[in-house]
C-alpha positions as CSV (number, residue, x, y, z in Angstrom):
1,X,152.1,34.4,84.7
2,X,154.1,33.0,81.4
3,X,151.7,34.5,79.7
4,X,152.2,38.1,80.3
5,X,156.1,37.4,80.3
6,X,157.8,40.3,78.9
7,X,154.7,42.2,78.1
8,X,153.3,45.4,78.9
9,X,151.4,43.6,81.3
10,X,154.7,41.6,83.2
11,X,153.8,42.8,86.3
12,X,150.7,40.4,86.7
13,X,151.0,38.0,88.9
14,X,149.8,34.9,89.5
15,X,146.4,35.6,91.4
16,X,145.6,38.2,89.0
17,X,145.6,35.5,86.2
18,X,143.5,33.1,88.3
19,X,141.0,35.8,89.2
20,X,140.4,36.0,85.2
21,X,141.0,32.3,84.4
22,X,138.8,30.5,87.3
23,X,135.6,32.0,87.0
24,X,134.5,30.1,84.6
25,X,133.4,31.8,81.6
26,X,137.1,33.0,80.1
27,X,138.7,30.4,77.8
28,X,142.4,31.5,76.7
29,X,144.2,31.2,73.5
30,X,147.9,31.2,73.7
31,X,150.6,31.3,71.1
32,X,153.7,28.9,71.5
33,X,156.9,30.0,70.0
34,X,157.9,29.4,66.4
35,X,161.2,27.0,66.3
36,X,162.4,29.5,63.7
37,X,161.9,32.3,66.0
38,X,166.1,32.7,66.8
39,X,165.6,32.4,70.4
40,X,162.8,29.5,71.0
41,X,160.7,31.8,73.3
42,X,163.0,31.1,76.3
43,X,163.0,34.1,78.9
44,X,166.6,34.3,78.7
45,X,167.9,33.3,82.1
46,X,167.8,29.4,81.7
47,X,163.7,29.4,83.1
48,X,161.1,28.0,81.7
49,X,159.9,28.6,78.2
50,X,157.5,31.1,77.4
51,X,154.7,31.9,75.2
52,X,154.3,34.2,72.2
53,X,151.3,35.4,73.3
54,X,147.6,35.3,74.5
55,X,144.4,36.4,74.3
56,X,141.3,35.9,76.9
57,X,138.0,35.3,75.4
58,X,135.0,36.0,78.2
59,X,131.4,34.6,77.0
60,X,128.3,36.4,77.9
61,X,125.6,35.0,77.6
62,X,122.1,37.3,76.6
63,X,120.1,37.7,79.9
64,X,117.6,34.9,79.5
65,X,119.4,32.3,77.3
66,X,121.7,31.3,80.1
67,X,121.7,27.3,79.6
68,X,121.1,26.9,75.8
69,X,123.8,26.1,73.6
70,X,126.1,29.1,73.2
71,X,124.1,30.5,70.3
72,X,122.6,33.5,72.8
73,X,126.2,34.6,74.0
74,X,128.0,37.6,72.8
75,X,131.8,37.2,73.0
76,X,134.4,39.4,74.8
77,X,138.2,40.0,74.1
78,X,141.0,40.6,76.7
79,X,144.0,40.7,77.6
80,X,145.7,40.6,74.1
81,X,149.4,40.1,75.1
82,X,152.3,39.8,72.7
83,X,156.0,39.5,73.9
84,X,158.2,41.7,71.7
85,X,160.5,39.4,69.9
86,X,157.1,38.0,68.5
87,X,155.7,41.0,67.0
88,X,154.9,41.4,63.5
89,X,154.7,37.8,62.9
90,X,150.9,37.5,62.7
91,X,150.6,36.4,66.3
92,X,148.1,38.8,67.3
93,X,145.9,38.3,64.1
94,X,146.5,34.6,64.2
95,X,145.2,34.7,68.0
96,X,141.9,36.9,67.5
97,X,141.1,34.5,64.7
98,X,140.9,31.6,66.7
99,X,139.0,33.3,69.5
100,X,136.4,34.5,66.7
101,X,136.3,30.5,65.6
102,X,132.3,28.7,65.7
103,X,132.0,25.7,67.6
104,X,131.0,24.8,71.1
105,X,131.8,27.9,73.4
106,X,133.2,29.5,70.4
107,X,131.8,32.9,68.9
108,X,128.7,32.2,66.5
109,X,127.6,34.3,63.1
110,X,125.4,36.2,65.2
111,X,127.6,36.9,68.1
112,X,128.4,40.7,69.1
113,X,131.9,40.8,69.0
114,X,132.9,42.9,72.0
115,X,135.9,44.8,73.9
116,X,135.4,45.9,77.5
117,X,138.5,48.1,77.2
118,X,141.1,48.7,74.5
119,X,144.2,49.8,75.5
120,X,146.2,52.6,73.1
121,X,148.3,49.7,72.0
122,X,145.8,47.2,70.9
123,X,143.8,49.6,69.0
124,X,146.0,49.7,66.2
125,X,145.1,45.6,65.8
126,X,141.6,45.8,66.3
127,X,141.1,49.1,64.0
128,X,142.3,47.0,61.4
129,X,140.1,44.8,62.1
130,X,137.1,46.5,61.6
131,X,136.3,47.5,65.1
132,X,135.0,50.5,66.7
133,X,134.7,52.8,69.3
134,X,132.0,52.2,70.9
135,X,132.4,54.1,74.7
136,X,134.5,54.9,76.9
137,X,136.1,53.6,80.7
138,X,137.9,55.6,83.0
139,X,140.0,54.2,85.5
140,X,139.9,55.9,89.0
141,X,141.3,55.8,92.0
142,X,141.8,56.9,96.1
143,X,143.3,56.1,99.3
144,X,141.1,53.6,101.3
145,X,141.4,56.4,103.9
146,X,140.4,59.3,101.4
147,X,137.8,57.1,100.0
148,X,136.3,56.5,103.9
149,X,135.7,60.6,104.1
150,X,134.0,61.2,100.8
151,X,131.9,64.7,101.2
152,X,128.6,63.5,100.5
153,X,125.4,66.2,98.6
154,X,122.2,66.1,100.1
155,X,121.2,63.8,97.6
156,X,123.4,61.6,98.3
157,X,123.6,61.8,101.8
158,X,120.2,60.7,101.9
159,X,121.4,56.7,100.2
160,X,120.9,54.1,103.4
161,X,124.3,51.8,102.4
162,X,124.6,48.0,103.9
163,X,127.6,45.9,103.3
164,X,127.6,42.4,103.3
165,X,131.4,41.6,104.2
166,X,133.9,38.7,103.7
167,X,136.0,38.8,106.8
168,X,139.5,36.9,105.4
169,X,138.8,40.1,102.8
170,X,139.2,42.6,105.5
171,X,141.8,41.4,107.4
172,X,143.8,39.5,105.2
173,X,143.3,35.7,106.7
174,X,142.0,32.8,105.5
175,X,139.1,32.4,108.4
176,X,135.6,31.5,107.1
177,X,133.6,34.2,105.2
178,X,129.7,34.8,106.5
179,X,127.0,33.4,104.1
180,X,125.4,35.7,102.0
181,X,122.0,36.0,101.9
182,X,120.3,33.7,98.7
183,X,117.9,37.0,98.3
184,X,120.2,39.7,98.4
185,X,122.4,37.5,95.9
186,X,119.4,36.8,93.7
187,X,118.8,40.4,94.3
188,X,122.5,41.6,92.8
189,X,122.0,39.4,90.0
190,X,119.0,40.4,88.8
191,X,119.9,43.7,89.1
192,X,123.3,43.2,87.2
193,X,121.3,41.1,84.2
194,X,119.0,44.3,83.9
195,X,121.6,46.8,83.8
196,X,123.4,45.0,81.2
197,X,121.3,42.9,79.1
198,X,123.8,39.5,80.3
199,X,123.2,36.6,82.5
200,X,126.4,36.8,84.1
201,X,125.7,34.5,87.2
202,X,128.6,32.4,86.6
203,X,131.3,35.3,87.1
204,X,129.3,36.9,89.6
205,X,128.6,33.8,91.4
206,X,132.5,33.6,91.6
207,X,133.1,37.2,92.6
208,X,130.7,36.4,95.9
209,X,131.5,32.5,96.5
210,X,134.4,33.7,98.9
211,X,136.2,30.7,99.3
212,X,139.1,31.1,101.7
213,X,141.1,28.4,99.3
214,X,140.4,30.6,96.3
215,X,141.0,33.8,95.0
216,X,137.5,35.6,95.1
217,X,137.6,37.7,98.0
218,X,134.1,40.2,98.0
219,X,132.2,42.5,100.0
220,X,128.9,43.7,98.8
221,X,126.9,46.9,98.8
222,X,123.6,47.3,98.6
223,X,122.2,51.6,98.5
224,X,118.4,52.0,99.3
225,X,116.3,55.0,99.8
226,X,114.4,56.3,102.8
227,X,111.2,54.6,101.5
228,X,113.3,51.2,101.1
229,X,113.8,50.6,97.8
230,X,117.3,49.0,96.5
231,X,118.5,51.2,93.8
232,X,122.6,50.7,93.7
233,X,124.7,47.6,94.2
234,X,128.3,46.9,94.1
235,X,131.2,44.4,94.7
236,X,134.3,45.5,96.0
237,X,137.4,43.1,96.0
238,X,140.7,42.3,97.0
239,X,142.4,40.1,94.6
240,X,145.6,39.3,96.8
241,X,146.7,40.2,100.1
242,X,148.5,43.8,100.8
243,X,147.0,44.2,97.1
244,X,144.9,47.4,96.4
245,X,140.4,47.0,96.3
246,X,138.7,47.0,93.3
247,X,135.5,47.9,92.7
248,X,132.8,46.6,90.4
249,X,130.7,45.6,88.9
250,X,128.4,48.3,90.0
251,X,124.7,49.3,89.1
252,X,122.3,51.4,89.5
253,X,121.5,55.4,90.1
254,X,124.3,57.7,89.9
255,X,123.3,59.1,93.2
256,X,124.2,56.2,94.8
257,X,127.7,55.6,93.6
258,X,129.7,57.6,96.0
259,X,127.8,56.1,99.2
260,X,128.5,52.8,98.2
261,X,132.0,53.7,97.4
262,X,132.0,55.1,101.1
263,X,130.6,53.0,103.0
264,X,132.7,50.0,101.0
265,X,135.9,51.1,102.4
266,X,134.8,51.7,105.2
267,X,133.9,48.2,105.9
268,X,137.6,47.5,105.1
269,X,139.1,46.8,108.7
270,X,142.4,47.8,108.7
271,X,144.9,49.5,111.7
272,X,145.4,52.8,109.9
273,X,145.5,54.5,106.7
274,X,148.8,52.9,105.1
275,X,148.2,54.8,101.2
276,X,146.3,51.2,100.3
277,X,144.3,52.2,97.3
278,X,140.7,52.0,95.9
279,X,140.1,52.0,92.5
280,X,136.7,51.8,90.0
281,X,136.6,51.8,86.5
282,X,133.4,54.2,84.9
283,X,131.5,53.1,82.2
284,X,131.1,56.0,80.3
285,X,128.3,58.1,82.6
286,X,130.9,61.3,81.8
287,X,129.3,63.1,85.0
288,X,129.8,60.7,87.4
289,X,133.4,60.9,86.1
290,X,133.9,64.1,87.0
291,X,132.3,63.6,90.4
292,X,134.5,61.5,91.5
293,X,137.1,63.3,90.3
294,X,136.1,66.3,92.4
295,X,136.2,64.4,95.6
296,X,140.1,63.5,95.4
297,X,139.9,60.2,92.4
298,X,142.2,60.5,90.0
299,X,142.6,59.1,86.7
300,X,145.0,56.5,85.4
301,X,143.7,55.7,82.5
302,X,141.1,56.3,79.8
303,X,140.3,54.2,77.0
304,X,137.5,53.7,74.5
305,X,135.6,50.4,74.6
306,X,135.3,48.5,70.9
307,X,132.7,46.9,69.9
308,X,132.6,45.3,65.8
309,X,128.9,46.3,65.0
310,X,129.7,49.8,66.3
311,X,127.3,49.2,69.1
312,X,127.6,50.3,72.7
313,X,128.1,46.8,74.4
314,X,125.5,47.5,76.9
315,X,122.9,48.6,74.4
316,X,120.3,45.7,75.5
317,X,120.7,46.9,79.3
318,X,118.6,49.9,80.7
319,X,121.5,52.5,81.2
320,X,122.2,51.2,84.8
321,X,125.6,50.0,84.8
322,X,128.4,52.2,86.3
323,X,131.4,50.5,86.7
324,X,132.7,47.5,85.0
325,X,134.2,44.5,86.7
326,X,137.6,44.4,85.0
327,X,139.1,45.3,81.6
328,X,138.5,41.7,80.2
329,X,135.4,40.8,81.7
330,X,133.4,44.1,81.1
């Protein structure tokens, strides 16, 4: 957590970090503080010293190059963190240039160069940059309770949901989590690489391993229709105990969205309704948005997603993808 220290972001904790830094595909550039910096980046209360800043870079690898040698990988940005006795010194551009470097893992000539999310304050920085909007997310959210009741259309009503639960999720232990199913998970990922032109197996893989010891925590959703067909899939986690569910990614027909969104809290096993929240951030799909909206989600945030080329980062995917995993990690 020293590296959101005195940020806007403070308020992460330790398992939020590990959910971003332990999944294999995020490599992070931090900032130490300059010696002439008048007060040597110590937090002020005799702790440990703290960073400058940070930035998160996620690589995504083009949906059939997974396994080559980085040059089929776009790169994402994150989490671009600067405490505020550090700002104006360069730190932020000094950071984004060394996540943009070549090399092994690194960001190549023909890389896209890509934000999931851009908050209003690192706009500014990445305008100047040369970067563009390219989209938009909206982050909403519900009780687990409210989410449970969602008032269904006929259309919708008609979705067949199955979940495919972690059980040290739903009740907050550490017991052992069921085996997924190899197809259904070959299933997801497929279905995740079509939606949005990335091999993302890694971070998925880590979203559905489940490891009681670790801090992936997942149930799964898969929407068919009466004639059987899988047409929507989503992941809904839990991040830390007594912490509210996310969920994402998610794909497929808009139809399907609010089932899955049902029927996911509802496989959340808990006592009562005690206000825990549920929360999903839209990929653009502006409808959708206001769908949920009119069953009770509101809105904390809306921000435009960034892209360098001016491209939509899901332009090589086939429209599919609803909600994105997490700010950084698109």
């Amino acid at each position: 957590a020293r590296l959101s220290a005195g940020t806007e972001m403070s308020s992460y904790g330790e398992a939020q970090w590990n959910f971003l830094l332990d999944g294999g595909d995020v490599t992070a550039f931090v900032a130490e503080p300059d010696d002439e910096s008048g007060d040597g980046g110590n937090d002020g209360g005799g702790g440990a010293r703290r960073l400058d800043g940070c930035l998160l870079r996620i690589q995504l690898p083009k949906a059939g190059t997974a396994g080559d040698d980085g040059g089929g990988a776009d790169c994402g940005f994150g989490m671009m963190l600067v405490r505020p006795g550090a700002r104006g010194r360069g730190v932020a551009r000094s950071l984004l240039d060394g996540a943009l470097s070549a090399g092994p893992g690194g960001c190549g000539a023909t890389a896209r160069k890509l934000l999931p999310v851009c908050t209003a304050a690192g706009q500014p920085v990445y305008k100047k940059l040369g970067f563009r909007a390219a989209g938009r997310v909206t982050a909403l959210s519900t009780t687990v309770g409210s989410a449970r009741n969602i008032p269904l259309e006929a259309e919708e009503a008609r979705m067949r949901v199955r979940t495919y639960g972690s059980t040290h999720l739903q009740k907050d232990t550490t017991g052992p989590a069921p085996p997924l199913d190899p197809a259904i998970r070959d299933l997801f990922l497929a279905m995740d690489a079509k939606a949005t032109g990335y091999d993302r197996t890694e971070r998925l893989s880590f979203l559905l391993k489940n490891d009681p010891a670790g801090t992936a925590r997942s149930i799964l959703a898969t929407a068919t229709t009466t004639g059987g067909d899988v047409v929507a899939a989503a992941i809904l986690r839990r991040e830390q105990p007594g912490g509210p569910f996310v969920i994402g990614p998610m794909m497929g027909t808009t139809e399907a969205a609010l089932p899955l969104v049902r029927a996911l809290a509802a496989s959340v096993m808990a006592e009562r309704d005690d206000g825990t929240r549920i929360s999903i951030l839209l990929s653009d799909h502006l409808d959708l948005v206001e769908r949920f909206r009119s069953v009770n989600f509101e809105s904390s945030f809306d921000f435009p997603a960034m892209t360098l080329d001016g491209r939509p980062i899901y332009d090589q995917g086939d429209g599919s993808y609803l909600s994105i995993i997490h700010p950084t990690l698109g």
